[in-house]
N, C-alpha and C positions, 0 to 999 in steps of 0.2 A: 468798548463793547462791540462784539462781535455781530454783522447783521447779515440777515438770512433773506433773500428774497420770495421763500418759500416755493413748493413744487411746483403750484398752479402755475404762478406765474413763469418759472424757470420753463415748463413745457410750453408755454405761450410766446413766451420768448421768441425760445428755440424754433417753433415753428414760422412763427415771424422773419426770424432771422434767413432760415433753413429752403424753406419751402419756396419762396419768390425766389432764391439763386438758382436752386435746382431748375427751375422751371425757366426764368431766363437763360440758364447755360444750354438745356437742350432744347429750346425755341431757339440757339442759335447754330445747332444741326439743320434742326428739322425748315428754318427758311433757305438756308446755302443748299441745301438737297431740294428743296422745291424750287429754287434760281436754276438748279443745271434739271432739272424737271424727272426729279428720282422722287419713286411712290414712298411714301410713309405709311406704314402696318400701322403701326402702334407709336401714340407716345405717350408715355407715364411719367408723373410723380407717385415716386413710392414701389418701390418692389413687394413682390408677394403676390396674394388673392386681392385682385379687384374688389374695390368697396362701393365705386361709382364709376359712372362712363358713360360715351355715347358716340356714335361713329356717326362722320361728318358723309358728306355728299361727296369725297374723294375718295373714303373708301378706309379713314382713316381711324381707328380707335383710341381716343383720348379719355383716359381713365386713371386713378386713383387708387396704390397701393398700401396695403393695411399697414406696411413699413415706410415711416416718412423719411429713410435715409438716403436718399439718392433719388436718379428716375432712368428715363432711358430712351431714345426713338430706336425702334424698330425699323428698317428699312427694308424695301421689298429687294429678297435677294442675299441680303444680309442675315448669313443662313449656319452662322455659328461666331465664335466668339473671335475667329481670326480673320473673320471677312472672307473668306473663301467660298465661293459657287462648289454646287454637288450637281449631282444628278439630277435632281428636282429643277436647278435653275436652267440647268442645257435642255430640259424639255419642252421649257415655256415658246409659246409664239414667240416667235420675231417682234413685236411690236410690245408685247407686254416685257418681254425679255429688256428693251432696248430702255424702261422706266425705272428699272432695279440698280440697286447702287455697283455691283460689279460690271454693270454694262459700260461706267463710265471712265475717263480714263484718268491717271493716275492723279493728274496736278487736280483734277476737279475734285475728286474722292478724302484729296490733302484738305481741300479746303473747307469740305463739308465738314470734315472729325477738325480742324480748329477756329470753326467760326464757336464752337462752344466756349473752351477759356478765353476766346477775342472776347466774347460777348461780354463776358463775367468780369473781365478789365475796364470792357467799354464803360460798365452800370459805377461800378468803381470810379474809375473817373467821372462821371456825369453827378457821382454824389461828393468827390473831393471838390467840382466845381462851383459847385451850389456852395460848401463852406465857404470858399472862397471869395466868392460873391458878398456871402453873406456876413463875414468877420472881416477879409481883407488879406492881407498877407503881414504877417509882420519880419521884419525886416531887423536885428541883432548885429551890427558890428564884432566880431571877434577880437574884440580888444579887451586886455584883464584889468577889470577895475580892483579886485583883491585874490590873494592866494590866499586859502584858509589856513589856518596853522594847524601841522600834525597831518597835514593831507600829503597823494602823492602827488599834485604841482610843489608842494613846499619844501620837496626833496629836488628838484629844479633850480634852472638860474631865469624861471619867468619872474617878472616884476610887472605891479601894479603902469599899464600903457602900454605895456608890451600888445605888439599886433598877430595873434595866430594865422600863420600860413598854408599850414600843413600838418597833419598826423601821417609819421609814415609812407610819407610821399603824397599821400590823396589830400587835394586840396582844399584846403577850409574858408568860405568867402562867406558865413555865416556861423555866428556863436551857436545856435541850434547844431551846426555840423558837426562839433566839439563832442557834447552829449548824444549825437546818434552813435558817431565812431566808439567812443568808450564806456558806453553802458552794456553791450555784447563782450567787452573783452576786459570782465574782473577778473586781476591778478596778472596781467600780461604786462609784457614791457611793450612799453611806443618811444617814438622817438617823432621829438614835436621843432616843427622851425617855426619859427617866428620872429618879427622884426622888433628891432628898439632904435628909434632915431633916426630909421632910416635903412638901418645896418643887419643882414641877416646875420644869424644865429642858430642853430639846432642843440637841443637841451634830451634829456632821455629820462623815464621814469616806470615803475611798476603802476599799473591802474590800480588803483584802490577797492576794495571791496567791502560793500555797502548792504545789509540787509536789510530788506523791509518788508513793510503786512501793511495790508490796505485794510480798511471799514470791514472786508471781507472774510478776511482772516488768512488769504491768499500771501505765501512768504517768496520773495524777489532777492535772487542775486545780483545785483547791479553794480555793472563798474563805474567809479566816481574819480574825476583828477582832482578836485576842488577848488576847482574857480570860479570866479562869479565875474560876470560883465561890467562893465562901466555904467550900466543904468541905462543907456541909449537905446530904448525901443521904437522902433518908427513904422508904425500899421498904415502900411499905403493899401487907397482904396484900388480895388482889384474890377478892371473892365469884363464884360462879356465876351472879348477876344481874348482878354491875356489868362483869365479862368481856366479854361481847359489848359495852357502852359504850366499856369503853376499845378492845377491834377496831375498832369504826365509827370511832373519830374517830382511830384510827391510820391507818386504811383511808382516810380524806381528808386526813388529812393526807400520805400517798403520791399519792393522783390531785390536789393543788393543786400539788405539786413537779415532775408529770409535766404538768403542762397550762401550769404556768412555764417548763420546760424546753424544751418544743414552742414555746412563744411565743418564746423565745429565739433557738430555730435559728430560727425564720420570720422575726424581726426582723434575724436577722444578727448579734446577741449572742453566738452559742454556734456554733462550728463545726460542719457538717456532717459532719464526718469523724468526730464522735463518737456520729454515728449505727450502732448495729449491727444483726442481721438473725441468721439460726439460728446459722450457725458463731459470732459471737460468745457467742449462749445457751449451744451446748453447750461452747466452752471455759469461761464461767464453772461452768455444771452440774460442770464436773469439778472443777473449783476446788474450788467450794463445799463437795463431796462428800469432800474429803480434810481439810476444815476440821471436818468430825463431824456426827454428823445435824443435831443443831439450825440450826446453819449452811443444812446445804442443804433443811431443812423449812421456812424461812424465807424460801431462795432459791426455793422453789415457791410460796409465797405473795406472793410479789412480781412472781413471773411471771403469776399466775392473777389476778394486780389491771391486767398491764398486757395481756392477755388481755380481759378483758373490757372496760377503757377503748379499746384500740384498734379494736376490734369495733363500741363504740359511735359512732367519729367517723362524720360523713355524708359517706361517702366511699361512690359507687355499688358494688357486689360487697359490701361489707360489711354486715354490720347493721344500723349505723348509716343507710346509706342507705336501704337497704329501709326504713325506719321514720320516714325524710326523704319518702319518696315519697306513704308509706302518712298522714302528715302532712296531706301537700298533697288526696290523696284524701278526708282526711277534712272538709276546711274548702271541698274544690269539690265536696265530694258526688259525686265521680266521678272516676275514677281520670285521671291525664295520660293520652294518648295511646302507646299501643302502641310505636309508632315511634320517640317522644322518648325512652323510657324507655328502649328496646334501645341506641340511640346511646349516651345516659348510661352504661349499664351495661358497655358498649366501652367506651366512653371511662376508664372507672373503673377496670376490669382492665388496658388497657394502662399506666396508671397504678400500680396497683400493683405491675405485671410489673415498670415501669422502677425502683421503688423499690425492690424487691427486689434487682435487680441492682447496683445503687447499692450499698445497704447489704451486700451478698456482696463489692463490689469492695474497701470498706470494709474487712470484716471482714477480709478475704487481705492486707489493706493492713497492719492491725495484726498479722499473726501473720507480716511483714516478708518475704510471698512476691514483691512487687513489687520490693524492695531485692534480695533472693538473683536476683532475673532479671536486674534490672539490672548487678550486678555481675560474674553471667556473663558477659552481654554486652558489657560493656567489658572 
């Protein structure tokens, strides 16, 4: 049976989810801009018409827009979408002039536009730490206690004690590493070394492909080799120093899956259509949410790692770009040209607008509003 978390909750969720990133990522402007002592106009969650607000003793307006999709700091100075000074900022006083974010110069300017997706990793790991703490770590020798029969290890010369060393050169020092590497790449050939006795050996096989539906009714193509461990799990208790170790290299091992997955769709490996956009966040937010906190305190650390990787690509409007720009300004000692940049910066927005719609057409596409229209109409 099919189960629905229902809307209330799915918008509760998603706000949950949603709203504290947002506002963590640009609290981590707007403190890097108050370190090098750059005014802040504005800072929001939510674009649109103000619903709520109130301007601090600095001069700052902190307010609430009717769209919970995003937010944004305003920066005194910061006076179009390429960061470029006009007319208006070479008029200011000297002294107010020297508060504004183009007063400052280039590495300080870098740091401000990425203390936001730092931030959003930082919160990330501070919540993969806390698991950690909290369960432990466990710990899978990559050693095969069975190959399934009919799977693709069984088209292999692995045998039950065989030791995994490697997929495709990357190296395997946990049975977990087995299942990240080949659940991304159903239908692909790898080629696996691994030891018997002592003695290396490399074996090659096609990834198996695996579908599946969760309680949600959500369908999954996953790549499968078929092997199963020897049973040996050993959950070591995890210190308050070694905690953030094991976050960081769980935290990369999330952003090398997400930057494989992207190389995928771009190569044409991975369907486009498994691309999603908000309405897919807030149907899983709801999901998640009916799964138990831990569930969806994990689904917000996953969102807040892909929050701040997506922020990082050098794509113009996003962070990434601004800090592509701020790059090129720093190695020509002088910023591109006014005009190039505003183009870029068009150019980059309508680009995102069309991805956006993309991934919304998407999302309506899985929650099968195109099929219900369809078959209206016929």
């Amino acid at each position: 049976m099919i189960e629905t978390p229902g809307l209330l909750l799915t918008v509760l969720a998603f706000a949950l989810a949603i709203s504290p990133l947002v506002f963590v990522h640009e609290m981590g402007h707007y403190l890097a801009g108050r370190l090098f002592g750059v005014k802040a106009d504005v800072f929001s969650i939510g674009f649109g018409r103000e619903i709520a607000g109130f301007t601090d003793r600095r001069g700052t307006r902190w307010k609430i827009g009717w769209l919970p999709l995003g937010g944004y700091v305003k920066f005194a100075g910061d006076m179009n979408p390429a960061s470029q000074p006009d007319t208006t900022w070479l008029s200011l006083p000297p002294d107010e002039r020297a508060r504004t974010f183009q007063a400052k110069p280039v590495w300080q300017r870098a740091i401000i536009v990425a203390a936001g997706p730092a931030i959003n990793f930082v919160a990330a790991i501070l919540i993969l730490a806390g698991f950690a703490l909290a369960y432990g770590e466990a710990v899978i020798p990559p050693v095969v206690g069975e190959v399934m029969p009919g799977s693709a290890a069984a088209a292999t010369t692995l045998r039950p004690g065989d030791r995994v060393t490697a997929i495709d050169a990357r190296d395997v020092t946990d049975f977990a590493d087995i299942a990240r590497y080949v659940q991304i790449r159903a239908g692909e050939r790898v080629t696996i070394t691994a030891e018997r006795d002592g003695r290396p050996f490399t074996t090659a096989t096609t990834v198996g492909v695996e579908q599946q539906r969760d309680r949600f009714g959500n369908a999954y193509r996953i790549g499968r080799l078929g092997l199963r461990g020897n049973g040996a799990v050993d959950i070591r208790p995890v210190s308050v120093f070694r905690a953030p170790v094991v976050a960081v290299q769980r935290t990369g091992e999330i952003v090398r899956m997400m930057v494989e997955t992207l190389g995928q769709v771009i190569s044409g490996r991975r369907s486009v259509k498994e691309l999603g956009g908000p309405v897919s966040i807030a149907k899983v937010s709801g999901e998640q949410m009916t799964l138990g906190l831990d569930a969806f305190v994990f689904f917000v650390a996953l969102v807040s790692i892909n929050l701040g990787f997506i922020n990082l690509l050098p794509v113009p409007m996003l962070d990434g770009g601004h800090l592509f720009f701020y790059a090129i300004e720093a190695v020509r000692r002088r910023p591109l040209d006014p005009g190039a940049q505003e183009w870029a910066f068009r150019g980059g927005m309508i680009a995102i607008l069309a991805l956006m719609l993309f991934v919304t057409f998407n999302d309506l596409g899985n929650l099968g509003l195109w099929k219900n229209i369809a078959s209206l109409i016929g």
